[in-house]
C-alpha positions in Angstrom: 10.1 -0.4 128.8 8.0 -1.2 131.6 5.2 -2.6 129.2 7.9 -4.9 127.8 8.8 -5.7 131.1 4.9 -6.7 132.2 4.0 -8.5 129.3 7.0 -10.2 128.5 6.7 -12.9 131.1 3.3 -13.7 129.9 4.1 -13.5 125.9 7.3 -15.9 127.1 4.7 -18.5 128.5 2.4 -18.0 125.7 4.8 -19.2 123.7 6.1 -21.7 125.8 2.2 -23.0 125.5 2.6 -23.1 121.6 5.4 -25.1 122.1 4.2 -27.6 124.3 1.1 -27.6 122.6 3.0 -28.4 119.5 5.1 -31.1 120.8 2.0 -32.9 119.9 1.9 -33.1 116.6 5.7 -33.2 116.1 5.7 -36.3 118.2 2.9 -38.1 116.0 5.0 -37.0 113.0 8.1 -39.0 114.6 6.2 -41.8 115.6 4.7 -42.5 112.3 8.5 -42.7 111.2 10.9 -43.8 113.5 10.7 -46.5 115.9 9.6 -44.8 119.3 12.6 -45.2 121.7 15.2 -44.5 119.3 13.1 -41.2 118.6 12.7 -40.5 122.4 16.4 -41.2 122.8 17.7 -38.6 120.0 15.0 -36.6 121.4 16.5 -35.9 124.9 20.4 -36.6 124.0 19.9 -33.8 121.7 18.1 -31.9 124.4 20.9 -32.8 127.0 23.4 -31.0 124.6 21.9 -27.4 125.3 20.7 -28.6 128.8 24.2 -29.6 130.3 25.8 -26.5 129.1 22.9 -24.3 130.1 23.1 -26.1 133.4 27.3 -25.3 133.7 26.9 -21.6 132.9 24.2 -21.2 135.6 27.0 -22.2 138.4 24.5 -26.2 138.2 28.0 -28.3 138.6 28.7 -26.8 142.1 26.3 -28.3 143.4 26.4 -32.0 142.3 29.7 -32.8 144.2 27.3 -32.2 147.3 24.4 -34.3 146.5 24.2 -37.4 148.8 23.3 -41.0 147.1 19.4 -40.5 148.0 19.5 -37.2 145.9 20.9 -38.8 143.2 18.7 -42.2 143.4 15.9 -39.6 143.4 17.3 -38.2 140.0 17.7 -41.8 139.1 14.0 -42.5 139.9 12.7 -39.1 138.2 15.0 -39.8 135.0 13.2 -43.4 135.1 9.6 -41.9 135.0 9.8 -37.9 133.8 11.9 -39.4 130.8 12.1 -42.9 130.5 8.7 -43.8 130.8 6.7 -41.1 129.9 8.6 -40.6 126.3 8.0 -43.9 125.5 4.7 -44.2 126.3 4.5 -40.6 124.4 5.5 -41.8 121.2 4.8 -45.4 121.5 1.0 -43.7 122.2 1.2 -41.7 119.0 1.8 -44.2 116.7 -1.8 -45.9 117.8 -3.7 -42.4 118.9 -3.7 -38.7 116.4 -2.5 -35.7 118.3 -4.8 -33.8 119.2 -7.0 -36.6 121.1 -3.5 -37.7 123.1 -2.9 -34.0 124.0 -6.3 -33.6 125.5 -6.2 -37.3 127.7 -2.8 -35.4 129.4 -5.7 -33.1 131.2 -5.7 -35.9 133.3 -2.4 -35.1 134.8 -3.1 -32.2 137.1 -6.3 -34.0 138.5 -4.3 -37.6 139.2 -1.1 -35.7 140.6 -3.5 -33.5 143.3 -5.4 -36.4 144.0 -2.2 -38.5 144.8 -1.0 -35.4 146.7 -3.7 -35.0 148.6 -3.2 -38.8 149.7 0.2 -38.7 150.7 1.6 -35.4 151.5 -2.1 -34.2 152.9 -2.9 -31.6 150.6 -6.0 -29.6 151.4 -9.0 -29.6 148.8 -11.3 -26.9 148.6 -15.0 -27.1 146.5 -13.3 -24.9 143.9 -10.6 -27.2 143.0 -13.0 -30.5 143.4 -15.2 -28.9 140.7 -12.6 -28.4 138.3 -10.9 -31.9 139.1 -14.5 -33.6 138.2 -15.4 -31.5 135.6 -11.5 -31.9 133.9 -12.0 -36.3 134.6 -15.8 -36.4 132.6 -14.4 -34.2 129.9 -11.2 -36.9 129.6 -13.7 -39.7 129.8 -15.3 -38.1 127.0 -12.6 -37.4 124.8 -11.0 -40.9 126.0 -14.2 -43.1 125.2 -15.3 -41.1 122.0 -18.3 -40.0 123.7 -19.6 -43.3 125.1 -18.6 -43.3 128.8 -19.8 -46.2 129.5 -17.8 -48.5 126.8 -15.2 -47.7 129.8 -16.7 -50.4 131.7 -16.9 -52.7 128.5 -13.0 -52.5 128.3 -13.5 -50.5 124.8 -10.2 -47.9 125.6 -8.1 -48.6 122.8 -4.2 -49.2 122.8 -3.5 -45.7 121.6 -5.7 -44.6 124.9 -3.9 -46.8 127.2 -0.4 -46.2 126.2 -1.3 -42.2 127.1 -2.5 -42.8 129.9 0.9 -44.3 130.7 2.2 -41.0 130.2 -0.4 -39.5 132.9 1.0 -42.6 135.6 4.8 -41.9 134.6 4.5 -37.8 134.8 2.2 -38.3 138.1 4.9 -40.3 140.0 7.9 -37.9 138.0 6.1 -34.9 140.3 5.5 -36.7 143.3 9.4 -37.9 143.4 10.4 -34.5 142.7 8.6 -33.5 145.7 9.8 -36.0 148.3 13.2 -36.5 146.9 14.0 -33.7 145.0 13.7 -30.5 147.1 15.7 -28.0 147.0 17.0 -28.7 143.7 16.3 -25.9 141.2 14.4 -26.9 138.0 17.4 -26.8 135.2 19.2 -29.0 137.3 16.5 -31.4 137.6 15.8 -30.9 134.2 19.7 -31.5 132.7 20.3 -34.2 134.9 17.2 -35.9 134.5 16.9 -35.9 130.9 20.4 -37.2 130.4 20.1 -40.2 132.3 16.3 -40.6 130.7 18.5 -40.8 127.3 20.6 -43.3 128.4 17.8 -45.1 129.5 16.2 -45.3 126.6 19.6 -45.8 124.6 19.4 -49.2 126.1 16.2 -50.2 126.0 16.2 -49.3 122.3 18.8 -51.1 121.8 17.5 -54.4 123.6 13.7 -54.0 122.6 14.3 -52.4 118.7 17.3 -54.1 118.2 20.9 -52.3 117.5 19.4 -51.4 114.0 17.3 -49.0 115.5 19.0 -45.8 115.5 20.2 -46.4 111.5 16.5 -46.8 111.2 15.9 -42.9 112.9 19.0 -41.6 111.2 17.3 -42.8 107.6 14.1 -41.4 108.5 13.7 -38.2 106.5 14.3 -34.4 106.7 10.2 -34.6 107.9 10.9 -36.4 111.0 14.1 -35.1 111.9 13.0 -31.2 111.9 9.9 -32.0 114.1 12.5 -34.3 116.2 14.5 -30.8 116.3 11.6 -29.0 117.2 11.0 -31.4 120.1 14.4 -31.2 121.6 15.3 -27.4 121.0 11.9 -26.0 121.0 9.4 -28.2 123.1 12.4 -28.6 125.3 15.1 -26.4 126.0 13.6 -23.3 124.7 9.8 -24.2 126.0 12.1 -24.7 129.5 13.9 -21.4 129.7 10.7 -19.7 129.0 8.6 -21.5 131.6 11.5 -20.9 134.2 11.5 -16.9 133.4 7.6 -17.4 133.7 8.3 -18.7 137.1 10.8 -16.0 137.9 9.0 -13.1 137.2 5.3 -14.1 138.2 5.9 -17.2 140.7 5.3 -20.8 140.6 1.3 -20.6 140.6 0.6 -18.2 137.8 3.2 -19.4 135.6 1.3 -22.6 135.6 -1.7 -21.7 134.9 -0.7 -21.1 131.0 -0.3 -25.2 131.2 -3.9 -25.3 130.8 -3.4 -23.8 127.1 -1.4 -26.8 126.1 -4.3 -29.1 125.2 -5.8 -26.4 123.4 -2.7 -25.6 121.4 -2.0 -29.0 121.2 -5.2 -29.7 119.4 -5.8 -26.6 117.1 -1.8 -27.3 115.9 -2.4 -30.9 115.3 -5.8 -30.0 113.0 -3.6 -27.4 111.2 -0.5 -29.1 110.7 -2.3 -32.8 110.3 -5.6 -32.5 109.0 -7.1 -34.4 112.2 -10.4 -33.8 112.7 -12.3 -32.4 115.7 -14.9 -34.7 116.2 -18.0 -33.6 118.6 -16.7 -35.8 121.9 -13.3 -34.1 121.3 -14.9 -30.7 121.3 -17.3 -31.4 124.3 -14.8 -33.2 126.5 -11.9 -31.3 125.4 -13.6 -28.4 127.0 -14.8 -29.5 129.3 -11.3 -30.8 130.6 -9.3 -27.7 129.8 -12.2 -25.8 131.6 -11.7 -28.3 134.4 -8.1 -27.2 134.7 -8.6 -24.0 134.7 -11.2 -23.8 137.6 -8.5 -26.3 139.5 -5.7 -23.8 138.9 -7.9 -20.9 140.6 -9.2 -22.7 143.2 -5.6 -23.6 143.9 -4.7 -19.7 144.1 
């Protein structure tokens, strides 16, 4: 019993890991058959149907009749980048970039949210975590300019690449929101709340952009792309969620997220297994150098 009760924790955000990690492929899978903000919108309705209820069993709804309008324009702004934005750039990205390459660029995320902490809420860097941010940026730079650094400079980053990156500016200002405007809030509230008004969102702006056909479009698109858009919403969502939040629970906020560093790594062994992508050398240098750049941040961070 009390080995079950040490190690589950850490199997839980294992697995939560492998799901993230897998959200990778799954998304290229969906992108490569439905147009991308009808699939993002299925994606977190479907997710807001376990979420909501999830949310109401906790004792969430008490709360909400007490949450002031800048609470809720935070929500409104988190829901606008966490969901919004970074799910269309996330499968908008995939249909230009394979999986496993897109999962290691997201390295950059840790690096670019600490930096913009630092800046505005005065976080403290130590030399630990400014080796790991620098070794975690050359091994994205890597991975991002297929081993030729300096094609950077040449504006050689395809649209794949830049649409990604996207994802690293909409999840960067999604975690500095939640910080200034969002505290105090627990995490499935943010979560449910969030990703329902993300859906709605994205209802619109798939309407407007992808026209009202859209939707028939992701409905017809085949038992393929509906189970990984399944997978995405149950299991890279609500399930990869509960898991990450027990994580929390049981071993606090800092080592729970230190299994985030596995998700590139998952993310790019599942996408070779499931796809067929290829591992080129860049992806294998950078790669690891950028996971091994968020790991050192994470301890130095400790």
């Amino acid at each position: 019993m009390q080995s079950n009760t040490f190690f589950g924790p850490h199997l839980r955000l294992v697995g939560m890991a492998v799901l993230w990690g897998a959200s990778w492929p799954a998304g290229r899978i969906i992108a490569q058959s439905m147009p991308p903000l009808a699939g993002a919108c299925l994606r977190f309705a479907l997710a807001a149907l376990v979420l909501i209820p999830w949310m109401y069993w906790a004792g969430g709804f008490a709360q909400l009749r007490h949450w002031n309008p800048q609470r809720w324009l935070g929500m409104l702004a988190a829901g606008a980048t966490g969901v919004f934005g970074y799910a269309a750039f996330f499968l908008s990205g995939l249909q230009h970039l394979p999986a496993g390459k897109a999962a290691l660029v997201i390295t950059l995320n840790p690096v670019m949210t600490l930096l913009m902490a630092t800046w505005l809420f005065k976080e403290r860097l130590n030399p630990t975590i400014a080796i790991g941010m620098l070794l975690a940026v050359v091994g994205a730079v890597v991975v991002i300019s297929h081993g030729q650094p300096l094609g950077i400079l040449q504006g050689s980053i395809g649209l794949g690449e830049l649409l990604i990156l996207g994802c690293v500016v909409c999840w960067v200002l999604y975690t500095l929101i939640g910080r200034w405007m969002l505290t105090g809030v627990d995490a499935l509230s943010t979560t449910a709340v969030t990703s329902t008004i993300g859906a709605a969102m994205l209802l619109a702006a798939s309407l407007i952009v992808e026209g009202p056909g859209s939707l028939g479009l992701a409905w017809h698109s085949g038992g393929t792309a509906w189970g990984a858009l399944l997978f995405l919403a149950f299991g890279a969502t609500a399930l990869a969620y509960a898991w990450y939040f027990d994580g929390v629970k049981a071993l606090g906020a800092g080592a729970a997220s230190g299994y985030i560093t596995l998700v590139p790594l998952f993310g790019v062994l599942i996408s070779a297994l499931l796809l067929g992508e290829t591992i080129d050398t860049p992806m294998l240098v950078g790669g690891a150098m950028a996971i091994a750049g968020t790991a050192v941040m994470t301890w130095g961070r400790r």
